[in-house]
C-alpha positions in Angstrom: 22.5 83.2 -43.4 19.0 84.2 -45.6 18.6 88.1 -44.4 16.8 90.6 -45.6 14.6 91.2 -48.3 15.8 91.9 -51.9 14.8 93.0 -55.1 16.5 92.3 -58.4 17.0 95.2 -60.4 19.8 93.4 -62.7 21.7 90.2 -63.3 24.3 91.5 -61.1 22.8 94.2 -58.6 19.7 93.8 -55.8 18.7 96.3 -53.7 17.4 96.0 -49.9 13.5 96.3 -49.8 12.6 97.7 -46.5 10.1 96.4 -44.4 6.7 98.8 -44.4 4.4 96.7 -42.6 3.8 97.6 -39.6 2.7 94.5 -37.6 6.0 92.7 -38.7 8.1 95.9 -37.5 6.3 95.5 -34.1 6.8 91.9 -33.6 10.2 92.5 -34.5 10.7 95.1 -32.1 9.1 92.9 -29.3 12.2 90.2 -29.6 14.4 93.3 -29.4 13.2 94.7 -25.9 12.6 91.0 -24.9 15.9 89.9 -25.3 17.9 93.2 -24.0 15.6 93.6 -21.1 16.0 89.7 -20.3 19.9 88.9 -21.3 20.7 92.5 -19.4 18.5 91.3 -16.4 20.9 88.0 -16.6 24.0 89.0 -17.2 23.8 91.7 -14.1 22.5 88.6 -12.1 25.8 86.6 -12.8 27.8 89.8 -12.4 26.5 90.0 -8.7 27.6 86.7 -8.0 31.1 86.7 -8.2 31.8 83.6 -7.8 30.2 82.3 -11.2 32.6 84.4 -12.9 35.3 82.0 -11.8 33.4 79.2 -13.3 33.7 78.2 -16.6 30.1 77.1 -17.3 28.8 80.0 -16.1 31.5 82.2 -18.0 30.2 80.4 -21.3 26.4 82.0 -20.3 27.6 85.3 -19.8 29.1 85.4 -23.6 25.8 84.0 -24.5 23.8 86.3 -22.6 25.8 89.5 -23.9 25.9 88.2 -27.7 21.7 87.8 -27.4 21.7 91.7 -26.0 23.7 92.6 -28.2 21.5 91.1 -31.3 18.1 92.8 -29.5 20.2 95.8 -29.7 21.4 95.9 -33.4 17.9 94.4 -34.3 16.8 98.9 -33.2 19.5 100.0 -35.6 18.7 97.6 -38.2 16.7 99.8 -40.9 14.8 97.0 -42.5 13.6 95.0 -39.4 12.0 97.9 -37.2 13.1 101.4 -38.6 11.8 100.2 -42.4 12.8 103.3 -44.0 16.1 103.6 -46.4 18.3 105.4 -44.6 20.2 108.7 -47.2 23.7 107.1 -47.1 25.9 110.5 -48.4 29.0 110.0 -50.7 31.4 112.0 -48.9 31.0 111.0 -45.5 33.1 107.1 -44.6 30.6 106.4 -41.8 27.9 106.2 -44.6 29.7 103.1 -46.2 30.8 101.5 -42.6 26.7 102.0 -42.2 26.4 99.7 -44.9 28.8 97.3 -44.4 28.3 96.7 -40.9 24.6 97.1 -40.0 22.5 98.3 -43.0 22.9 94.9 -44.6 22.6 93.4 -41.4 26.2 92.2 -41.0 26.2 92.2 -37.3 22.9 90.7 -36.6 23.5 87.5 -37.7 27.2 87.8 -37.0 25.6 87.4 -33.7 23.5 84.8 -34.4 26.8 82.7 -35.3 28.6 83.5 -32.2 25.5 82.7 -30.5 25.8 79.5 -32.1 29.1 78.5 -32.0 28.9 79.6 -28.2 26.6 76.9 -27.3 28.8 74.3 -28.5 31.6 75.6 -26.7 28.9 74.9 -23.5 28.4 71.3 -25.0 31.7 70.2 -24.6 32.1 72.1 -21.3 29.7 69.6 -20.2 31.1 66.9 -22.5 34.6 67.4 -20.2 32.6 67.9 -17.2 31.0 64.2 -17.6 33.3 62.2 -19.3 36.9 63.9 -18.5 36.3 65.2 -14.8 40.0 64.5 -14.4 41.0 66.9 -17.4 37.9 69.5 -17.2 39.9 71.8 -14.7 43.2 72.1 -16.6 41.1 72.5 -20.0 38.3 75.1 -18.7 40.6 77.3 -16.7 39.6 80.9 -16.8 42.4 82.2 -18.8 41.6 79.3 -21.0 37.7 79.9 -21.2 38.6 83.6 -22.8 40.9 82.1 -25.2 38.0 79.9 -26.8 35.7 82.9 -26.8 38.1 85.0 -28.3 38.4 82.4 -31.1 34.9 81.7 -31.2 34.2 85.6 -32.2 36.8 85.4 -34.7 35.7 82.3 -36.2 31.8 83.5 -36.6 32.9 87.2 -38.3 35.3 84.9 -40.6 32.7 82.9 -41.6 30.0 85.8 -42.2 32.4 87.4 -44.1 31.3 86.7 -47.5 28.2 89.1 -46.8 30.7 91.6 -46.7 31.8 90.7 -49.8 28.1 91.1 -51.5 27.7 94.0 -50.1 28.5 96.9 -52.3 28.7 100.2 -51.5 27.8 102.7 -54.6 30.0 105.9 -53.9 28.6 107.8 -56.9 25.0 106.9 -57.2 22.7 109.6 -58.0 20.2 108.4 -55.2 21.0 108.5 -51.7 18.5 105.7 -50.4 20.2 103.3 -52.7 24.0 103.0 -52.0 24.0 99.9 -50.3 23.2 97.2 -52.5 24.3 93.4 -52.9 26.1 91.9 -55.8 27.0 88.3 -56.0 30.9 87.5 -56.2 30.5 84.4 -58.4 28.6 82.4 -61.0 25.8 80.2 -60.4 28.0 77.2 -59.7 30.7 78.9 -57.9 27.9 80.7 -55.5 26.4 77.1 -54.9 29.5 75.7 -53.6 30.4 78.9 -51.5 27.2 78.4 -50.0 26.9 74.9 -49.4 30.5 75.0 -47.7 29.2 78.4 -45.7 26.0 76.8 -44.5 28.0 74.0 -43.3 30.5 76.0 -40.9 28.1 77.9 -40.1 25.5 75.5 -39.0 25.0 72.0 -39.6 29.0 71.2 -38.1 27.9 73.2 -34.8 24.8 71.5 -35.0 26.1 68.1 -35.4 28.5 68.5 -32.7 25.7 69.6 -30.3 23.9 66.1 -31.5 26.4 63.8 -30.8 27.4 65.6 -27.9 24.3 65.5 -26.2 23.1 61.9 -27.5 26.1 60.3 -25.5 25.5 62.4 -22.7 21.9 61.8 -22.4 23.0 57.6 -22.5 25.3 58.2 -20.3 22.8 59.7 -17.4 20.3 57.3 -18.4 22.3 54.1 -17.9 24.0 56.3 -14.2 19.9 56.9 -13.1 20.9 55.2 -9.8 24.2 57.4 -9.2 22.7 60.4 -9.9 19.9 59.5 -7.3 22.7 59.3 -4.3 24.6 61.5 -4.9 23.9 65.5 -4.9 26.1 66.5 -6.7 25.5 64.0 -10.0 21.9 65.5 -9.6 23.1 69.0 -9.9 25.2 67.7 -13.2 22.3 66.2 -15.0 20.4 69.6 -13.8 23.1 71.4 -15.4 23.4 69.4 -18.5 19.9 69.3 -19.1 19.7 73.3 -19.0 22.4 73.3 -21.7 20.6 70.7 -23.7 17.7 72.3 -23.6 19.5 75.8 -25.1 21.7 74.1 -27.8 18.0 72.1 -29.2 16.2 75.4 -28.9 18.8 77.0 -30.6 19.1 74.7 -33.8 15.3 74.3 -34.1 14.9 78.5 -34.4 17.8 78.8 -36.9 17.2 75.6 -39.2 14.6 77.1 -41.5 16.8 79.7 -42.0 19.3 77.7 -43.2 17.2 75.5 -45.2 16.4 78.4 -47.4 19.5 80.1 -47.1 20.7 76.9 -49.2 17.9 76.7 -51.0 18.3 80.4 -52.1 22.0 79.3 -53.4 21.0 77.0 -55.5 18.2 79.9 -57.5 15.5 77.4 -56.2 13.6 80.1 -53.9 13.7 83.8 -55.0 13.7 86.7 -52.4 11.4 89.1 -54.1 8.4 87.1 -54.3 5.2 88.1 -51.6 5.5 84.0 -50.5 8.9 84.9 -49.4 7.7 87.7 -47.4 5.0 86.0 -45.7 6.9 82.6 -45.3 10.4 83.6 -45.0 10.6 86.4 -43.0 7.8 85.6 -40.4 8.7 82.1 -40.2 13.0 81.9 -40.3 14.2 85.6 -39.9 11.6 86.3 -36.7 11.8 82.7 -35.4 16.3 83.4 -35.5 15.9 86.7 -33.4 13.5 85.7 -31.2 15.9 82.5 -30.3 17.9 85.6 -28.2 15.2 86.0 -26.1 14.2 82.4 -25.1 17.6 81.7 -23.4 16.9 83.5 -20.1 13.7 82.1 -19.9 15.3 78.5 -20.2 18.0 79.5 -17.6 15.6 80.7 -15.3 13.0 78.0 -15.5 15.3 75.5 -15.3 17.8 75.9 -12.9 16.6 76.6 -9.2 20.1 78.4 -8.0 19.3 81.1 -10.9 15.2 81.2 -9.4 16.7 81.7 -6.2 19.1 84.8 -6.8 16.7 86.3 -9.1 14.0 86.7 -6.2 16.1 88.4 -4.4 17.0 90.9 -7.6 13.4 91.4 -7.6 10.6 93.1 -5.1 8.4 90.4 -4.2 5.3 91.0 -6.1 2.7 89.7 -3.3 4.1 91.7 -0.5 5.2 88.5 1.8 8.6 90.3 2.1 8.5 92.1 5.6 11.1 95.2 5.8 12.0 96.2 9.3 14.3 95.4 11.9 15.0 91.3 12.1 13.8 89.9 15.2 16.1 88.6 18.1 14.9 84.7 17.4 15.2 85.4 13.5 18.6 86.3 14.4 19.6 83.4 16.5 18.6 81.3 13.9 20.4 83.0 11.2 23.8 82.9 13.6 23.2 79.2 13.4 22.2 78.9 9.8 25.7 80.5 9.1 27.7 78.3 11.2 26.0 75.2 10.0 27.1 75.7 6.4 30.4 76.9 7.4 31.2 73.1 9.3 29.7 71.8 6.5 31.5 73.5 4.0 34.7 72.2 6.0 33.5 68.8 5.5 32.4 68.8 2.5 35.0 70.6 0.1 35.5 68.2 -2.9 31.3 69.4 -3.2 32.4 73.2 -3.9 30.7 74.8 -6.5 28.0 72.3 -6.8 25.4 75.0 -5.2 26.2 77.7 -8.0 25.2 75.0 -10.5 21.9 73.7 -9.2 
């Protein structure tokens, strides 16, 4: 991943330059509170819902949801995105150097941003399975099996971000405090092209092939079944669903691209990091455009999926006052004693649809 902003001080050593200007710093905080305030608001809204935690889709947006919050909240203790002063790192003290490793050099960020990532294909072929494999989706998406993939997924994405920990050097015995953390390249010119190109390909353009072909045969697929999916209420639902997830995983690969692009580019010494174009181009236009990707996915959940609209309102006071408190009416309770018992024969008769509300 291209992240921060250095400065060359050697052939072998950079240091971090931290970000001073303060419209940048704002913007940046902006996608922070965006995205904790929105993936917080979603994740409590699946949480209250129970019965979305037993589905595997859904299961897949709550990792989502929670890695997003999590990179809103590491973007706050981030020094160089909103803080953009150099933290005294002390010699003596471990945390110092865990500081470094971990968040100063902005480790975890886009540690996240990997899981995040990788965590969208898993929901492509969730909906791959769900489409083409109905048969086979249960057995392969069972709960217990749905943790397993997340667990790997979260191992996978720190594996493959973990040659920034190896850049990353910690000087123990520097004389100045607000320069201990500084990167350091681990191979030759050649050597650091190759590590990156096969980086850059884990990390990204695998994921983001899988999420093309993935959703290239599942958009044929629902074009050339237009007429089933008009009868049936459930195939609706599906190509609701399916569209949602579309929608994320091209969102997703359109914020993080650029980044990419001149995350290779920087491999191969063809764009340097200390230049005022890379401020202004870089880091407004691939570094804010990647964070602020984890604070578009609720508002793609929400807008396009009704039974999220639906549970949402009722999290939230009803702006325009239409929402009468009081004591319900004898009528609005004869008709709520027959609203019940309605979808409880219908549920009786219509079990193979279960579950197809809690997508829609």
């Amino acid at each position: 991943m291209l992240q921060a902003k250095w400065i060359e001080v050697s052939n072998e050593v950079m240091h971090m330059v931290y970000n001073r200007e303060l419209s940048q710093r704002l913007l940046f905080a902006a996608v922070a509170i965006l995205s904790l305030a929105g993936n917080l608001f979603f994740i409590v809204l699946i949480v209250r819902y129970r019965k979305l935690t037993k589905n595997a889709y859904h299961v897949v947006l709550l990792n989502l949801a929670f890695t997003d919050m999590m990179t809103g909240f590491f973007l706050f203790l981030t020094p160089v995105y909103i803080i953009g002063e150099q933290p005294k790192l002390t010699g003596q003290n471990i945390g110092s150097a865990v500081f470094c490793y971990i968040i100063a050099n902005q480790f975890l960020v886009f540690t996240f941003g990997i899981v995040s990532l990788y965590t969208v294909t898993l929901l492509a072929v969730e909906r791959w399975f769900a489409v083409f494999r109905p048969l086979r989706y249960k057995t392969t998406f069972r709960p217990h099996r749905v943790q397993k993939y997340l667990v790997i997924i979260w191992l996978s994405s720190f594996a493959a971000n973990s040659t920034h920990l190896l850049e990353t050097k910690f000087l123990l015995h520097s004389k100045n405090e607000t320069q201990r953390c500084v990167f350091r390249g681990i191979a030759g010119n050649e050597s650091r092209a190759i590590i990156g190109v096969v980086e850059i390909c884990f990390k990204f353009f695998t994921p983001a092939l899988i999420l093309l072909v993935t959703f290239s045969r599942l958009y044929h697929f629902m074009r050339d079944s237009s007429v089933l999916s008009t009868t049936r209420r459930s195939h609706v639902v599906m190509t609701r669903v399916t569209h949602m997830a579309a929608i994320t995983s091209f969102a997703m690969v359109f914020c993080w691209f650029p980044n990419q692009l001149f995350y290779l580019l920087f491999k191969f010494n063809l764009v340097e990091l200390n230049t005022g174009w890379h401020r202004a181009t870089v880091i407004l236009s691939t570094v804010i455009l990647c964070m602020f990707n984890s604070c578009l996915n609720p508002c793609i959940f929400l807008l396009s999926n009704k039974f999220y609209r639906q549970k949402a309102n009722k999290m939230l006071p009803d702006c325009r006052g239409l929402r009468k408190r009081g004591k319900t009416s004898l009528a609005e309770k004869t008709n709520v004693t027959e609203s019940v018992v309605c979808v409880k024969f219908i549920k009786t008769q219509t079990m193979g649809e279960e579950g197809v509300e809690m997508l829609e």
